[in-house]
C-alpha positions as CSV (number, residue, x, y, z in Angstrom):
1,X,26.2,94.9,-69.4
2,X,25.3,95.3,-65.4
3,X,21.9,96.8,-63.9
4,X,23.4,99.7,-62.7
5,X,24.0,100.7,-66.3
6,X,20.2,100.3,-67.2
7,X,18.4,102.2,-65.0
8,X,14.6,101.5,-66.8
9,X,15.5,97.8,-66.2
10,X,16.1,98.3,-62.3
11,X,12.8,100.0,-62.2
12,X,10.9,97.4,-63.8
13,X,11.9,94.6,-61.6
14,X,11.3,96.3,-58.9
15,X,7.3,97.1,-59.5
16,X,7.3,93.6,-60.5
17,X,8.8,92.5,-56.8
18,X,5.9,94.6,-55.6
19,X,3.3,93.0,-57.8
20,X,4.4,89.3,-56.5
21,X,4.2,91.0,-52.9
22,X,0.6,92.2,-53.1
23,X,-0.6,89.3,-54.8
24,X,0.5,86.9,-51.9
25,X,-0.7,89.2,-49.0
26,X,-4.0,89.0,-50.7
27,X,-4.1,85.0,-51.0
28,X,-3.1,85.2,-48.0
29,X,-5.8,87.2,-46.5
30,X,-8.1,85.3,-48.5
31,X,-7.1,82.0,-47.3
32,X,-7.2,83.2,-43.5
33,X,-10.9,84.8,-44.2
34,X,-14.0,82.3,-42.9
35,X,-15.6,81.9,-46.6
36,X,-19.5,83.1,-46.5
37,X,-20.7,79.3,-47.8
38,X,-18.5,77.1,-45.7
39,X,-19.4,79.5,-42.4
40,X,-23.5,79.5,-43.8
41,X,-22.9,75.2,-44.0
42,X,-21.5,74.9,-40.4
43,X,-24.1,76.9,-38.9
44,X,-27.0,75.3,-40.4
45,X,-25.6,72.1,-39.2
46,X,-25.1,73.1,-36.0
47,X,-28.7,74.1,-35.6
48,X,-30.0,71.0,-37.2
49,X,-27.9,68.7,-34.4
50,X,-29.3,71.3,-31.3
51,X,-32.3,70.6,-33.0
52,X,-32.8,66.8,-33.4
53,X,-31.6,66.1,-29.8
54,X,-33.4,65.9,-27.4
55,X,-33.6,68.7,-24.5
56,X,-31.8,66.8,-21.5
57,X,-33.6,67.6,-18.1
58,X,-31.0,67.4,-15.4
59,X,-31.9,65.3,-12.6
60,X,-34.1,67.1,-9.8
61,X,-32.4,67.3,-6.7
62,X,-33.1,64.2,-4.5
63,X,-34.9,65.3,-1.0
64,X,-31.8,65.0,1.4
65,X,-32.1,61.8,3.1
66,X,-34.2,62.4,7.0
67,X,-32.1,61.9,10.0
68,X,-31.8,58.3,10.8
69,X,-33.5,57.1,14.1
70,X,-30.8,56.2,16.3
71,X,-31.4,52.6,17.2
72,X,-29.2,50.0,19.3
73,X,-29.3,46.0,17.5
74,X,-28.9,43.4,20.0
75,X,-25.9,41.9,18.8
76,X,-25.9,37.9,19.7
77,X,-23.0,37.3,21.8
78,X,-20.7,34.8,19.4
79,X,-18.9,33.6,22.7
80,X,-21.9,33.6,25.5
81,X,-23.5,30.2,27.3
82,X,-25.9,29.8,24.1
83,X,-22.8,29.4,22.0
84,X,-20.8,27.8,24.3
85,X,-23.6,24.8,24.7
86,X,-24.4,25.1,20.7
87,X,-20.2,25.1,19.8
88,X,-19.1,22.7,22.6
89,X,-18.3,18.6,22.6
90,X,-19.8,16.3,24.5
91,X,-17.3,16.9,26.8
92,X,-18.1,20.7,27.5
93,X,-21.3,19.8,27.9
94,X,-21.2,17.2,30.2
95,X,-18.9,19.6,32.0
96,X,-21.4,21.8,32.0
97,X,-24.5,19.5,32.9
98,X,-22.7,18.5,36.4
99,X,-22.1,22.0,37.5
100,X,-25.4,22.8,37.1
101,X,-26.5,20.0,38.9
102,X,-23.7,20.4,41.4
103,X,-25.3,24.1,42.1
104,X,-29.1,23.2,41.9
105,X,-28.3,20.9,44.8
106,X,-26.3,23.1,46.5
107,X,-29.3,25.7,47.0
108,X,-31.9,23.2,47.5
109,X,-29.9,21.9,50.5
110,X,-29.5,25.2,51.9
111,X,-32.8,26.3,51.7
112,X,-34.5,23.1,53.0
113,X,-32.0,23.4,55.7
114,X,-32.9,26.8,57.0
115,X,-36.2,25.9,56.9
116,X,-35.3,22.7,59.2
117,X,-33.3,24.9,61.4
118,X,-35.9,27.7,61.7
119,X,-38.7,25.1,62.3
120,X,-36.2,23.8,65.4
121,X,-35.6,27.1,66.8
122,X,-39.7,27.6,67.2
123,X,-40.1,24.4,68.7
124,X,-37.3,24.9,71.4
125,X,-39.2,28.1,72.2
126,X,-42.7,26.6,72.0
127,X,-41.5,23.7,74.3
128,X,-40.3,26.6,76.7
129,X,-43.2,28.2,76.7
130,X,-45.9,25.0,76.9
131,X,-44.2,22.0,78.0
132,X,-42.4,23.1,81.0
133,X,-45.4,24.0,82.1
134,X,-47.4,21.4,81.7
135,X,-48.3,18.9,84.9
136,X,-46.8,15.9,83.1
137,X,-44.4,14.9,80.9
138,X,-47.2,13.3,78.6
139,X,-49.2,16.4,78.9
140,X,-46.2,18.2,77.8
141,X,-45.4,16.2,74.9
142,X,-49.5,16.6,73.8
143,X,-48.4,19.9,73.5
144,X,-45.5,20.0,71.2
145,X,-46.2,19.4,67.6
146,X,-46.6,16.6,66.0
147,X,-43.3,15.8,64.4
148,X,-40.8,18.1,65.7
149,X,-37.1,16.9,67.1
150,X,-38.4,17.9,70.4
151,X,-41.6,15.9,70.9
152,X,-39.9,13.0,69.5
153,X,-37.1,13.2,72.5
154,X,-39.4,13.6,75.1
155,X,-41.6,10.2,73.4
156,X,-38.2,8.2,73.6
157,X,-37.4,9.3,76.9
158,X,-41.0,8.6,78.3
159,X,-40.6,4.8,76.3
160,X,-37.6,4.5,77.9
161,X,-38.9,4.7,81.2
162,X,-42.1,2.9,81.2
163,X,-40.6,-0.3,79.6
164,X,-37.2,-0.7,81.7
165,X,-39.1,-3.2,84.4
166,X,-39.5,-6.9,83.2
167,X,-37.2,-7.0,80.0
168,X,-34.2,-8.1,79.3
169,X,-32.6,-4.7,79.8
170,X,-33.5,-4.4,83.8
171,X,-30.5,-5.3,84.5
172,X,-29.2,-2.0,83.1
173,X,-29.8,0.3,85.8
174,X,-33.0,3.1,84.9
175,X,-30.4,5.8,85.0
176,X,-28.4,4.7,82.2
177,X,-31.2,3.6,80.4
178,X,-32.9,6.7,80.2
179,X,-29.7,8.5,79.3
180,X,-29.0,5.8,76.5
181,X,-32.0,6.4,75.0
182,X,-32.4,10.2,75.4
183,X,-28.8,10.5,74.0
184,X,-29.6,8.5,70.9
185,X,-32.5,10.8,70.7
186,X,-30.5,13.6,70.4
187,X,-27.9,11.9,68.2
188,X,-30.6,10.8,65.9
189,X,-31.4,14.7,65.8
190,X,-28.1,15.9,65.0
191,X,-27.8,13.3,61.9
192,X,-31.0,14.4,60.6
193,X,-29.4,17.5,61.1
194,X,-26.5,17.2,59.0
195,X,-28.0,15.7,56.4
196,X,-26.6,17.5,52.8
197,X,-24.0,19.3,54.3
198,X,-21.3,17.0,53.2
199,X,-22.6,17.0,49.4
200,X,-22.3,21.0,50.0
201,X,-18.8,20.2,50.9
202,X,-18.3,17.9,48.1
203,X,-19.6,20.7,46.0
204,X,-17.2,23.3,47.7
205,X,-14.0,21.2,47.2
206,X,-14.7,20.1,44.1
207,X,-16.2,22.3,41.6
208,X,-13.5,24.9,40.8
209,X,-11.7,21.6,39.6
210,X,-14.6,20.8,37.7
211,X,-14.3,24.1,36.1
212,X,-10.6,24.2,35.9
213,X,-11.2,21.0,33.8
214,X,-13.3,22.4,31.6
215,X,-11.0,25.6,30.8
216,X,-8.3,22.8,30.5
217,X,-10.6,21.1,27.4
218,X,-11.6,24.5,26.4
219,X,-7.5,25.5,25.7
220,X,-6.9,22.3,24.3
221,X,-10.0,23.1,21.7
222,X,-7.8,26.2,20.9
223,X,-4.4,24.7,20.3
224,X,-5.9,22.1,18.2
225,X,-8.0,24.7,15.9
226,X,-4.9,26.6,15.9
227,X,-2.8,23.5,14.5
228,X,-5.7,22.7,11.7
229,X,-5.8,26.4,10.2
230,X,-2.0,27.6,10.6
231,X,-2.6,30.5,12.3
232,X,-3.1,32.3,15.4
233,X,-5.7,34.5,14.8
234,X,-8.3,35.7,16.9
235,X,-11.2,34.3,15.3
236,X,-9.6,31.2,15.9
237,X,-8.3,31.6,19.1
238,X,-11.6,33.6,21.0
239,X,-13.6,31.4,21.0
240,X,-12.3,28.1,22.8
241,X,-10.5,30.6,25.4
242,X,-14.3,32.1,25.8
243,X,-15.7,29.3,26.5
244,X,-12.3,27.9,29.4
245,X,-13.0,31.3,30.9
246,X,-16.9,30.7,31.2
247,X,-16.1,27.1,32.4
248,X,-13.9,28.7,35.4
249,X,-15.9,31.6,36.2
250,X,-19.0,29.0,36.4
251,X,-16.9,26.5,38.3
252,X,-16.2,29.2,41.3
253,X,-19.9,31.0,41.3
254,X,-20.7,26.8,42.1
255,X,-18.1,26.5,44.8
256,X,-18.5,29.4,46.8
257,X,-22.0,29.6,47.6
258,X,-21.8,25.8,48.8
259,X,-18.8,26.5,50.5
260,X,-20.4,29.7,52.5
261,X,-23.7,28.1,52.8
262,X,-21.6,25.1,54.6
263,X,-20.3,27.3,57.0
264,X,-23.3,29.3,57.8
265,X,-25.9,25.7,58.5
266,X,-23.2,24.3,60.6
267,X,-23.0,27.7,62.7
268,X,-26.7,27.9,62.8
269,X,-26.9,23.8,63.4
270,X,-24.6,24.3,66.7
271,X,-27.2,26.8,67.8
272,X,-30.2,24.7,67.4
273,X,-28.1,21.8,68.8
274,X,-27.7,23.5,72.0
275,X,-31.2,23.6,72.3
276,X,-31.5,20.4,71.9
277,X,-29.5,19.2,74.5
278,X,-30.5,21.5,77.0
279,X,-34.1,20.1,76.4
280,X,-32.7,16.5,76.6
281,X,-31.0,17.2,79.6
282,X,-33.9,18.9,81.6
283,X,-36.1,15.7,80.6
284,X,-33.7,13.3,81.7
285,X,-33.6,15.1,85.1
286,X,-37.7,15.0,85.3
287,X,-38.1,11.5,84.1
288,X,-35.3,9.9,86.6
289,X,-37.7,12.0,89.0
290,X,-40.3,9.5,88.2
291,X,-42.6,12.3,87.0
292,X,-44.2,11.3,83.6
């Protein structure tokens, strides 16, 4: 027997399909609904947590830090003299010791000898102004001063003449007597004279090989700290080149002073020389006079 031939059974299934229906939309909803208890549980324990910890203060603002002063640091030079004469061998600073002493020298010797020269130069124009006019050659010489090249010409020159009679040098005729002695005078002047000037050309020929040999040292420093770490760096490399330059650059400010102040004394020395001769000659003509 089929459904279609019992039409009260069709209609009971079908309210029963529409019982089933209802009854699981309504779990459903159920299910999906917050239940009052669970919701009432959570809440109190939410409160209870924001209650039992503590309030956290966020940090106050820090004050935004002032303007910093701007300043300048002296920064030691790593590759300066101090580090070149703390960092060296014995042999840079050795090298170093005899250029200083080469250049010390060198300005003392020029310096005493300008002094010399100028203290010439006022006794060839005191004797101008005094001695030439003066009645004697002794009363001339009393007033030159005591010491200078030109007083002690005109002394030799006066000795010269007084003792020629009754030694063993009569025989030499007054003339060349005088002018022997007068000329060795005068020579006597001129070595006194150039007295320094060769160590100022020692100084001037030598010294940028002094320094040259010092950058030599300073480069072979390098190549051998370069060997012992494996590398060319700078760090390794700056500093022995530092110091070859510094030993060049001192070797030249040594030479060339010396070499100029040379120069200069022996223009200045031809000058004052002249003088000197002129004087010697002028005496030589006043004591062959017989005038003393």
């Amino acid at each position: 027997m089929s459904l279609n031939q019992h039409p009260h059974t069709r209609s009971w299934a079908a309210k029963s399909l529409a019982c089933v229906a209802a009854s699981l939309a309504g779990l459903v909803l159920a299910l999906a609904a917050p239940h009052p208890a669970l919701a009432q549980a959570a809440s109190d324990a939410a409160t209870g947590a924001s209650a039992a910890a503590p309030a956290v203060t966020p940090p106050a603002a820090e004050p935004a830090p002032a303007a910093a002063a701007v300043s300048q640091e002296a920064v030691a030079n790593p590759y300066g003299l101090q580090a070149l004469w703390s960092q060296g061998d014995f042999v840079a600073r050795g090298t170093l010791i005899i250029m200083v002493i080469m250049s010390m020298g060198s300005w003392y010797i020029i310096f005493t000898k300008v002094f010399e020269q100028s203290a010439m130069m006022r006794s060839a124009k005191s004797s101008a102004d005094s001695f030439w006019k003066a009645t004697s050659v002794k009363a001339g010489v009393n007033e030159l001063k005591d010491g200078s090249a030109f007083r002690f010409i005109a002394e030799q020159g006066i000795r010269a003449s007084e003792h020629h009679e009754g030694t063993m040098v009569e025989s030499i005729d007054k003339h060349t007597w005088i002018s022997m002695s007068v000329d060795r005078a005068v020579a006597s002047v001129q070595s006194r004279l150039q007295d320094g000037l060769a160590f100022l050309a020692t100084v001037g020929s030598t010294a940028p090989f002094v320094g040259l040999f010092g950058t030599v040292w300073g480069i072979y420093n390098a190549l051998v700290k370069i060997g012992i770490s494996g590398q060319a760096s700078i760090d390794k490399v700056a500093g022995p080149v530092g110091e070859a330059l510094i030993m060049t650059a001192f070797g030249l400010a040594v030479a060339v002073p010396a070499v100029m102040g040379y120069n200069w004394l022996i223009r200045r020395n031809k000058a004052v020389m002249d003088q000197t001769k002129a004087f010697a000659g002028d005496l030589h003509n006043v004591l062959l006079a017989g005038k003393r």
